[in-house]
matplotlib code that plots the C-alpha trace (Angstrom):
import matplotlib.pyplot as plt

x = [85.3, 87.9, 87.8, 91.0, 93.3, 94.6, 97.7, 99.4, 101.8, 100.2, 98.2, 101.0, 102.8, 100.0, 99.6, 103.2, 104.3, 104.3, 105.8, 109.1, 109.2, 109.4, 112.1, 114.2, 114.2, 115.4, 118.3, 119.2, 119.4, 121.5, 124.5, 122.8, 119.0, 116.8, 114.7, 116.4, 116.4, 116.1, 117.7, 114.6, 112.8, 115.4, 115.3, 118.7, 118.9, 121.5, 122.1, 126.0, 126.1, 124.3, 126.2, 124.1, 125.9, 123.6, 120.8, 122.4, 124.2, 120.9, 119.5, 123.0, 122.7, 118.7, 119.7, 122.6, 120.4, 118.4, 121.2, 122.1, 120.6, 120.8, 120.8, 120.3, 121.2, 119.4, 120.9, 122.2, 125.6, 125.4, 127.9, 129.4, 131.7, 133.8, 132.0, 133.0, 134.9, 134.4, 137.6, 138.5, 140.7, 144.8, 146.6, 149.9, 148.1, 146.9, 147.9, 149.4, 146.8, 144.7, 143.2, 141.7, 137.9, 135.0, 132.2, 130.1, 131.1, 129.4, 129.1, 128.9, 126.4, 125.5, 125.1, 125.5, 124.4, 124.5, 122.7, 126.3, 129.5, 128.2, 124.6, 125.4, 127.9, 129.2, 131.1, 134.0, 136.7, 139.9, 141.2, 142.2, 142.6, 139.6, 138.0, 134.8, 133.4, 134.9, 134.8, 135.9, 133.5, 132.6, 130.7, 129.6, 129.4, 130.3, 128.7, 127.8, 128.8, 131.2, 133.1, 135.1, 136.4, 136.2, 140.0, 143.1, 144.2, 147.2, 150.6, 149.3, 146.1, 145.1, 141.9, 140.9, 137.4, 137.0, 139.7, 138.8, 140.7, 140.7, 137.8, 136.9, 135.2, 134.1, 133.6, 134.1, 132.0, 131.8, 132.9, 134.8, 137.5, 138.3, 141.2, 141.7, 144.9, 143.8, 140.8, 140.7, 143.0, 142.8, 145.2, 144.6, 141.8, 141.4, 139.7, 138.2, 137.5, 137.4, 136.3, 134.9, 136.5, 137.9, 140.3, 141.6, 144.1, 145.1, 147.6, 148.9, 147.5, 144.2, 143.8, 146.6, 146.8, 148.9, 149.5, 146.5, 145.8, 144.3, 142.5, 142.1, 142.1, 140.5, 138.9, 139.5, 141.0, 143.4, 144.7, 147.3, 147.9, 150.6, 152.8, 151.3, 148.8, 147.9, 150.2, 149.9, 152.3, 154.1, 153.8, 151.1, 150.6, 148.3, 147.1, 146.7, 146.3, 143.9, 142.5, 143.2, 144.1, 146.4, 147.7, 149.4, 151.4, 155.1, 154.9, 152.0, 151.9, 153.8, 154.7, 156.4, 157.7, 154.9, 154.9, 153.1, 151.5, 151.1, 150.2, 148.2, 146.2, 146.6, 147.5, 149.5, 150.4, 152.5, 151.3, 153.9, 154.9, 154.9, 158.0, 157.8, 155.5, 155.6, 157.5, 158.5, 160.3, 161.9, 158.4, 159.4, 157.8, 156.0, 154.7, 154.1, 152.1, 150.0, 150.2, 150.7, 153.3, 154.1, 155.7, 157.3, 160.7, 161.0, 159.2, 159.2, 161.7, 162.3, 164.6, 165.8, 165.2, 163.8, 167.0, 171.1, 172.4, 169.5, 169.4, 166.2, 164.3, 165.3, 162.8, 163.4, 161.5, 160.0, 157.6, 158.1, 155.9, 153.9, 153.9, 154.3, 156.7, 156.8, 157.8, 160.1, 161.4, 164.5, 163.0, 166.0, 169.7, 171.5, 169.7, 169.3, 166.2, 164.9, 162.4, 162.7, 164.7, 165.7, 168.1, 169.0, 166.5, 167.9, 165.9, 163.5, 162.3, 161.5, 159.7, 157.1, 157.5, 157.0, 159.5, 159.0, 160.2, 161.9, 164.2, 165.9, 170.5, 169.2, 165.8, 166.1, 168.8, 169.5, 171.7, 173.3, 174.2, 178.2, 180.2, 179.2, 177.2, 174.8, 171.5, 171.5, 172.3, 169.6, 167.9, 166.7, 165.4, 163.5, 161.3, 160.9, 160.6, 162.4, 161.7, 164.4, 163.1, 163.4, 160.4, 159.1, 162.4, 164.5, 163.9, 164.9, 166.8, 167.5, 164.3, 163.7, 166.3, 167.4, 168.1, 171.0, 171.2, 171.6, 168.1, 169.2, 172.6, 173.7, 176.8, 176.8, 176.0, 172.1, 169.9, 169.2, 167.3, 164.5, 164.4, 163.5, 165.4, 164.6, 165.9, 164.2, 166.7, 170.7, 171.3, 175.1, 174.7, 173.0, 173.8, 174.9, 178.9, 180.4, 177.3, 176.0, 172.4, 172.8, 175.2, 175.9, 178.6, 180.6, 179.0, 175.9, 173.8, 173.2, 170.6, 168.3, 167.9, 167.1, 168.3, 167.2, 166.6, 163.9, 164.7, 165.4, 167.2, 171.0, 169.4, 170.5, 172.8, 176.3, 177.4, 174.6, 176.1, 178.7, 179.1, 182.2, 184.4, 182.8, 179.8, 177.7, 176.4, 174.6, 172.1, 171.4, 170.5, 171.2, 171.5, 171.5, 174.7, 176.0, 179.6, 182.4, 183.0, 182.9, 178.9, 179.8, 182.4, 182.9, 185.4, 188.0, 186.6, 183.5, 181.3, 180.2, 178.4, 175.5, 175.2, 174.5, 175.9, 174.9, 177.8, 178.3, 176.6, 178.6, 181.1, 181.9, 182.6, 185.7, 186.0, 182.3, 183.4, 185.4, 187.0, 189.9, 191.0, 193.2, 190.6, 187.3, 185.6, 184.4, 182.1, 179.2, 178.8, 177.6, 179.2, 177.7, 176.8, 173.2]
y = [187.6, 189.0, 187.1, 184.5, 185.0, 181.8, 182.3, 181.0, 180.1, 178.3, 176.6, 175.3, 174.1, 172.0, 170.7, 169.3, 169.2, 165.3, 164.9, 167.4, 165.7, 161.8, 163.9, 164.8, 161.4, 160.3, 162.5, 162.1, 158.8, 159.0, 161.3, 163.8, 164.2, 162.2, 159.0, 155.7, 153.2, 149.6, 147.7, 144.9, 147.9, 147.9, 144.2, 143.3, 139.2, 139.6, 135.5, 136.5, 135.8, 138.8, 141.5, 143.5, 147.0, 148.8, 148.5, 149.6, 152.5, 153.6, 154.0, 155.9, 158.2, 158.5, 160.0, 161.4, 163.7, 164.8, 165.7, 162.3, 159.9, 155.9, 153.1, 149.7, 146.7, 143.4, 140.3, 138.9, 138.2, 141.0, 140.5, 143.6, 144.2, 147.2, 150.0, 150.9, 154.3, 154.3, 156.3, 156.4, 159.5, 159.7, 158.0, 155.9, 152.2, 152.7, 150.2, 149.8, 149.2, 152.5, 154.0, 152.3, 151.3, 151.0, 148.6, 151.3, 155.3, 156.3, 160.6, 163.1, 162.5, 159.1, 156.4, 152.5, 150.5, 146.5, 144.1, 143.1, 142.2, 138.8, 139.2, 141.8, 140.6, 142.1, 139.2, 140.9, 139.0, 138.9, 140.5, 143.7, 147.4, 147.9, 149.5, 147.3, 151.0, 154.4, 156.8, 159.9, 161.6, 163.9, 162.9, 159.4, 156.5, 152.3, 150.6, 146.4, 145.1, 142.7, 143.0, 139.3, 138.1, 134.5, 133.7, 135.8, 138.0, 137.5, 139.9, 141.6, 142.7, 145.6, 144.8, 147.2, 146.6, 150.5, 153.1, 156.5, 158.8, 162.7, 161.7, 164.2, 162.9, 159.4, 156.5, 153.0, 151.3, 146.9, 145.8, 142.9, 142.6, 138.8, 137.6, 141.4, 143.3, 146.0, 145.9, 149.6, 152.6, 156.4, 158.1, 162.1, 161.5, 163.8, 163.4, 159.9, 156.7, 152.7, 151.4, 148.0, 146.1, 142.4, 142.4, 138.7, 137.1, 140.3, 140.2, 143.7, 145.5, 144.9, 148.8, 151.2, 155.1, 156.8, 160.8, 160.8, 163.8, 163.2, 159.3, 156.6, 152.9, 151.8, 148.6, 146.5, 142.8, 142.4, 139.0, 137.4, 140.2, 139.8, 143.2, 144.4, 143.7, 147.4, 150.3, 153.9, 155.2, 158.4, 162.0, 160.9, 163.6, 163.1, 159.8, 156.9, 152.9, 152.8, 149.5, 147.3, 143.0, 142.5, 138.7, 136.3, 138.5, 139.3, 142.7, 143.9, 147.2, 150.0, 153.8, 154.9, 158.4, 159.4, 162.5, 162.9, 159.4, 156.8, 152.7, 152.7, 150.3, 147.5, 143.8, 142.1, 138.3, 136.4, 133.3, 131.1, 132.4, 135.9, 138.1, 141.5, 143.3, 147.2, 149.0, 152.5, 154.0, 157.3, 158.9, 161.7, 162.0, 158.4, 156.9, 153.3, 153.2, 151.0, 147.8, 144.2, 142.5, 138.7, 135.6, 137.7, 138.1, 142.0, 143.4, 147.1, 148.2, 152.0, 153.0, 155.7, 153.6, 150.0, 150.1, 149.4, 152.3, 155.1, 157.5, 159.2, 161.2, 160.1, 159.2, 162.3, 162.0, 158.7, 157.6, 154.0, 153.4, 151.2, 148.5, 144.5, 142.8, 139.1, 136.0, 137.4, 134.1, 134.2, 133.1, 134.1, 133.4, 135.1, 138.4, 138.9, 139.4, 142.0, 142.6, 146.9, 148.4, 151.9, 153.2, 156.8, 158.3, 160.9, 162.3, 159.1, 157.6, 153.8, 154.0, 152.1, 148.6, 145.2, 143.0, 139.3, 135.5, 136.6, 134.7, 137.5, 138.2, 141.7, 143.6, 146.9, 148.2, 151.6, 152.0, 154.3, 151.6, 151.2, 153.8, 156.4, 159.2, 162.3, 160.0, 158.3, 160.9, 162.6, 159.0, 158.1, 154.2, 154.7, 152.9, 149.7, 146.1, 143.2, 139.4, 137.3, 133.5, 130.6, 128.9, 127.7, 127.9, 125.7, 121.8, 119.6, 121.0, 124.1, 125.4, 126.7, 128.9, 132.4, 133.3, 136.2, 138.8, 142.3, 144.2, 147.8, 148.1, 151.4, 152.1, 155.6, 158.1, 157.8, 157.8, 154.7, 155.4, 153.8, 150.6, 147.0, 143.5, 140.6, 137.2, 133.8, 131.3, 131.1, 133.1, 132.5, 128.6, 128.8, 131.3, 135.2, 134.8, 138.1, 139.8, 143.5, 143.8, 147.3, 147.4, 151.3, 153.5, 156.5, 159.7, 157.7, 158.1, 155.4, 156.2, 154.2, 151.5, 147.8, 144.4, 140.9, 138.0, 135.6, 135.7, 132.0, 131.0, 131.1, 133.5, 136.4, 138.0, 139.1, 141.4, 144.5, 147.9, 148.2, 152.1, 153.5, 156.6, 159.5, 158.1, 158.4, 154.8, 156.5, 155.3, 151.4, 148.3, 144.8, 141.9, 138.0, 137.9, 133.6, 134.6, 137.1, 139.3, 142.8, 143.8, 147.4, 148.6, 151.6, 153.2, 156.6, 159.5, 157.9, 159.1, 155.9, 157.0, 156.0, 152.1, 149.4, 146.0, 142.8, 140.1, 136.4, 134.6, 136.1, 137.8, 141.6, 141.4, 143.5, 143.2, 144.2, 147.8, 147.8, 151.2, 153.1, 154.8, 157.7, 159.0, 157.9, 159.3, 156.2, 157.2, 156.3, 153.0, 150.6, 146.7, 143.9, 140.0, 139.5]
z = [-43.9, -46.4, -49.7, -50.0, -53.4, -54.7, -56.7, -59.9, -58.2, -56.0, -58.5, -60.5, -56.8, -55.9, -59.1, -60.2, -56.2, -56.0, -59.4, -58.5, -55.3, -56.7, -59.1, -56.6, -54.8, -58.1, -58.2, -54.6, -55.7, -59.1, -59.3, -61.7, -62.4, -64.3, -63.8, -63.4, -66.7, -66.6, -69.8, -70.0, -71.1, -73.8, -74.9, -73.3, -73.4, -70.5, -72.1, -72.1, -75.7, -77.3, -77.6, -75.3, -75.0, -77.7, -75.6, -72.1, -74.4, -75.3, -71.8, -71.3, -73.3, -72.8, -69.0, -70.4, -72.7, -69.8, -67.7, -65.9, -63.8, -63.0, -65.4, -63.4, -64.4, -63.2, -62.3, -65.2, -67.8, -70.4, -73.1, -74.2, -77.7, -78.4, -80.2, -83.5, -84.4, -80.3, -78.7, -75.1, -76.4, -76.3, -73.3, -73.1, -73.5, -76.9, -79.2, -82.1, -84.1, -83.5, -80.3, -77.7, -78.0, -75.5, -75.2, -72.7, -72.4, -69.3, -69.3, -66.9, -64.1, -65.0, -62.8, -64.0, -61.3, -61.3, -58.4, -57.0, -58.7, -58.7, -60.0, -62.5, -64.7, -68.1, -70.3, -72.5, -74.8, -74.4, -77.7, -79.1, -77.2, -75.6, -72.5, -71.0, -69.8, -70.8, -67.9, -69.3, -67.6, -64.5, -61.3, -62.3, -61.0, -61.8, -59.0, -58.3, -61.4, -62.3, -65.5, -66.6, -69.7, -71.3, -71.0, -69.8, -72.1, -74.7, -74.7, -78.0, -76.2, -73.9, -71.9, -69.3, -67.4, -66.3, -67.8, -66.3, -68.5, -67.1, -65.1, -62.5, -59.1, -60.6, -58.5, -59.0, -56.0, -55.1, -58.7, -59.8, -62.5, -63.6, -66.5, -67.6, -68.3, -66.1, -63.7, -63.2, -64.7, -63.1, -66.1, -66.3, -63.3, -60.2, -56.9, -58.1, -56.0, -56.4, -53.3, -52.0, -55.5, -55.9, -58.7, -59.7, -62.2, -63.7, -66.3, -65.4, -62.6, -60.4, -59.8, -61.3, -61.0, -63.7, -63.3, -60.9, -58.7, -55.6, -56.3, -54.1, -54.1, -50.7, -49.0, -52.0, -52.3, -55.4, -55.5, -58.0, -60.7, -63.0, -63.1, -59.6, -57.4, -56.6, -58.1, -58.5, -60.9, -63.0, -62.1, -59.3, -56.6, -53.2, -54.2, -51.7, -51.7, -48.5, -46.2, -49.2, -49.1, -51.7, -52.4, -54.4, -56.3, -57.4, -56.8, -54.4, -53.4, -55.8, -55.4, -58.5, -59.3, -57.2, -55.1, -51.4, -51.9, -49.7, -48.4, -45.3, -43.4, -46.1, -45.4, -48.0, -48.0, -50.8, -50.1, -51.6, -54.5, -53.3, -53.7, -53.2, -50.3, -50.5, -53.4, -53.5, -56.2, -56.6, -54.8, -52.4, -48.8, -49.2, -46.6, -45.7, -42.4, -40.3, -43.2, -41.9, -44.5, -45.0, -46.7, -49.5, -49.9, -49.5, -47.5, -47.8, -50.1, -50.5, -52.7, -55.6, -58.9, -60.0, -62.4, -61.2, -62.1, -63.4, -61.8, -60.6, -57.9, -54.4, -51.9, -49.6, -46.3, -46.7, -43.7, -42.7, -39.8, -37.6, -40.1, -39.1, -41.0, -40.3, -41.9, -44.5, -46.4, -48.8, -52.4, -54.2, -52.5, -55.2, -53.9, -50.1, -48.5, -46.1, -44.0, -44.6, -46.7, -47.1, -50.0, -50.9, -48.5, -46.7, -44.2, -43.7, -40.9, -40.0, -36.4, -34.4, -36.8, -35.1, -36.9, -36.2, -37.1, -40.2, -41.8, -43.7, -42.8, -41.5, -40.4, -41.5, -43.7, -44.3, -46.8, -50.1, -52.6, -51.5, -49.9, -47.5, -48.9, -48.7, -49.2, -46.3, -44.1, -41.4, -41.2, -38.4, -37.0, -33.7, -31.5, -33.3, -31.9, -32.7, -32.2, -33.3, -32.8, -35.3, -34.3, -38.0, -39.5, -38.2, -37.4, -34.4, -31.3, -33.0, -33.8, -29.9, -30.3, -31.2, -35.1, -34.9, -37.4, -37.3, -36.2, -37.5, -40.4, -42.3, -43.7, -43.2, -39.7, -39.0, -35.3, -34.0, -31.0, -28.6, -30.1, -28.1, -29.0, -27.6, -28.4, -27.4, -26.5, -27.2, -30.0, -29.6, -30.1, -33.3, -35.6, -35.9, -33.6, -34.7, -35.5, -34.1, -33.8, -34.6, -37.0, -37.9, -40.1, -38.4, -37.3, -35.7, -32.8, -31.2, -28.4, -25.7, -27.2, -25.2, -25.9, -23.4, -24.0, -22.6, -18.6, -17.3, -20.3, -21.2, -23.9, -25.3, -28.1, -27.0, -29.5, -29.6, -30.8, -33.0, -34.4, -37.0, -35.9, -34.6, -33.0, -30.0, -27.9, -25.2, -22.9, -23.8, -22.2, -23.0, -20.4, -20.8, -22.4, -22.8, -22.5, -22.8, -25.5, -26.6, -26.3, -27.5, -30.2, -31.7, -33.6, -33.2, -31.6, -30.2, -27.1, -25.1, -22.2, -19.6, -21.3, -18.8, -19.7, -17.8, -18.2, -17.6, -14.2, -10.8, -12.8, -13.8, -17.6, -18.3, -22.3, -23.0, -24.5, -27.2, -28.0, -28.6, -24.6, -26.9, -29.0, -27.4, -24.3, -22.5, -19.1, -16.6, -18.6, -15.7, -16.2, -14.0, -13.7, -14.5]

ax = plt.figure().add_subplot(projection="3d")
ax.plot(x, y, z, "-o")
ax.set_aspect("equal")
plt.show()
């Protein structure tokens, strides 16, 4: 029997085998290498009076020696103080009194994990210009911990919980932010992630992304912060507000002078203070998609500039769809409200919305700030749906039927096409005589779109399309009209063409197209009782 050769190498593999293995399940579970620290071996109190940062520092920087690893926290309040000489390095909320400070720096392939944003608690106060945790780091990780200071913070003082300055694929994971100025800032940061946060009572913003590359905010609640419930901000490209609640605030959602960004997927409620749903400023090919909006007093609101007058970066090719925009209430009369809004966006589109019980003089407006120009033009409203009831506005007798307003207005040509109206109960009895529901300037198309009101019911709205010179009303549908009266008006040099029309009961109504027979072409328009 040949003689077996044991080698070295072997040796040394059976030897230290189990130890590199329970090594690498530690790494697996932090986002560098290293073993995982627990501050009790570090004489944290954790009483919330203490100031307890040294300690978790120290384990910090412990793993951060060895290349990285996972500092837990237990369950617990940890009072943390700003460092001194600490520097979160150069960004635009330094203050005036010197550079902004931290309490924790987490590095480079360091994980700080807490036992829940509830449990793990670190207790901050609300003075001076200082970050809770520095995150000027790469590949880390903030996870179950809640960060909360002892009172709101005053106008002289900057308090962030997390500022992730030129981080690079950090990631903020089930943390809370309470009474701060910020909850989280990505400024400088790329491909980095907050996800599964509650952000509360914010001065400024709950979560805020300032020239950001590629970050995310997603599946977080942010309720009732001061400047903006959720906003990313300034020279941001590819960054995205994701699946989040936001609530309770006077401006909820924000794109501003961002680039290829977007709000999808979120739900946003003012409650009753609320007053603005989903902002975007001067931030080119946006889009706003798939969010449920309510009881603010814009709803979406796309436009070139925040200021009357500036100018700025137009929102070219803005994407406004398959949103719900309902209950829309008027919290300001000297400044009309509106369900969506779309100004200086040429080439945008605002298809596949369910607009609904709004109490707002139009639903979407498309329009350049005055007279006809270039910004709104190649903008097209399509396949949209329209309920116009007053059912929890109005009181009494009136309240069963039909509010009137105009569904689609633009002062200048745009495609309105493959949109549905209907109206519950008499809209001509209550309010709206002498309004169009699509409402449109010259060189419009004006295409397949449907308008009815609730069958059985004297219901309906008469007046439906009216379009400026040059336009084309093709291929529409609107029935239970309550009287006679022009359904359809254009102006000079119009095509009206393939429309069917139902009048009054058991009578042909022969005013229902209003147009000029010289310079309009007027054919296979179809005109009956109903």
């Amino acid at each position: 029997m040949p003689r077996q050769v044991i080698s070295w190498q072997y040796m040394l593999a059976s030897f230290f085998g189990p130890m590199l293995l329970t090594a690498c399940a530690h790494a697996q579970d932090a986002v560098g290498t290293g073993r995982p620290a627990e501050v009790p071996d570090l004489k944290a109190k954790a009483d919330g009076q203490a100031d307890d940062a040294p300690a978790i520092q120290a384990a910090i920087d412990r793993l951060a020696g060895r290349g990285g690893g996972t500092v837990r926290l237990p369950a617990g309040t940890y009072r943390v103080q700003p460092r001194e000489g600490s520097s979160c390095g150069a960004f635009t909320g330094d203050g005036a009194g010197g550079k902004t400070q931290w309490a924790l720096n987490v590095p480079d392939n360091v994980t700080l994990r807490g036992e829940g944003p509830k449990a793990t608690v670190l207790r901050v106060a609300p003075e001076g210009f200082f970050a809770a945790i520095n995150l000027r780091a790469k590949q880390a990780r903030i996870e179950g911990i809640g960060i909360v200071s002892d009172a709101r913070p005053p106008g002289i003082s900057e308090l962030w919980g997390i500022l992730a300055n030129r981080a690079e694929r950090c990631v903020v994971e089930d943390c809370r932010f309470e009474q701060l100025s910020v909850g989280v800032l990505f400024t400088g940061a790329q491909e980095c992630r907050a996800s599964r946060c509650q952000a509360r009572d914010c001065t400024g913003n709950g979560l805020l992304m300032y020239a950001a590359n590629r970050c995310v905010f997603q599946d977080s609640i942010v309720d009732g912060c001061g400047d903006g419930n959720c906003a990313v901000y300034g020279a941001c490209w590819d960054c995205h507000i994701l699946g989040c609640t936001l609530l309770n605030a006077n401006q909820n959602g924000v794109l501003e002078s961002a680039v290829d960004c977007s709000i999808r997927d979120c739900t946003v409620d003012g409650g009753k203070t609320g007053y603005m749903g989903l902002i975007v400023n001067r931030s080119p090919r946006a889009r706003i998609e798939g969010n449920t909006v309510r009881n603010v007093h814009h709803g979406i609101y796309v436009r070139e500039t925040d200021v009357a007058g500036a100018g700025g970066m137009p929102c070219l090719g803005a994407r406004v769809v398959n949103n719900t925009v309902t209950r829309i209430v008027n919290r300001n009369p000297g400044n009309p409200n509106m369900p969506i809004f779309v100004s200086f966006g040429y080439g945008a589109r605002v298809s596949g919305n369910l607009l609904h019980d709004n109490d707002a003089p139009a639903e979407i407006v498309i329009s350049g700030g005055g007279a006809p120009n270039y910004s709104q033009a190649n903008c097209i409203v399509s396949d949209n749906t329209f309920v116009l009831t007053q059912a929890h506005y109005g009181d009494g007798f009136a309240a069963f039927f039909a509010r009137a307003h105009p569904c689609v207005q633009a002062n200048v040509g745009v495609t309105v096409s493959g949109n549905a109206i209907t109206s519950y109960g008499a809209g001509a009895v209550v309010a709206g005589l002498g309004e169009y529901l699509i409402d449109v300037g010259p060189g419009s198309l004006v295409t397949g779109n449907r308008n009815g009101g609730l069958p059985g019911l004297a219901g309906g709205i008469d007046r439906f399309i009216r379009a400026g010179a040059d336009s084309v009303v093709s291929d529409n549908l609107s029935s239970w009209h309550a009287r006679k009266g022009p359904v359809i008006a254009v102006g000079k040099d119009s095509i009206v063409r393939g429309n069917r029309l139902s009048g009054p009961p058991r009578e042909a109504q022969t005013d229902a197209i209003q147009a000029d027979p010289k310079t309009c072409l007027l054919e296979g328009n179809l005109i009956s009782p109903r």
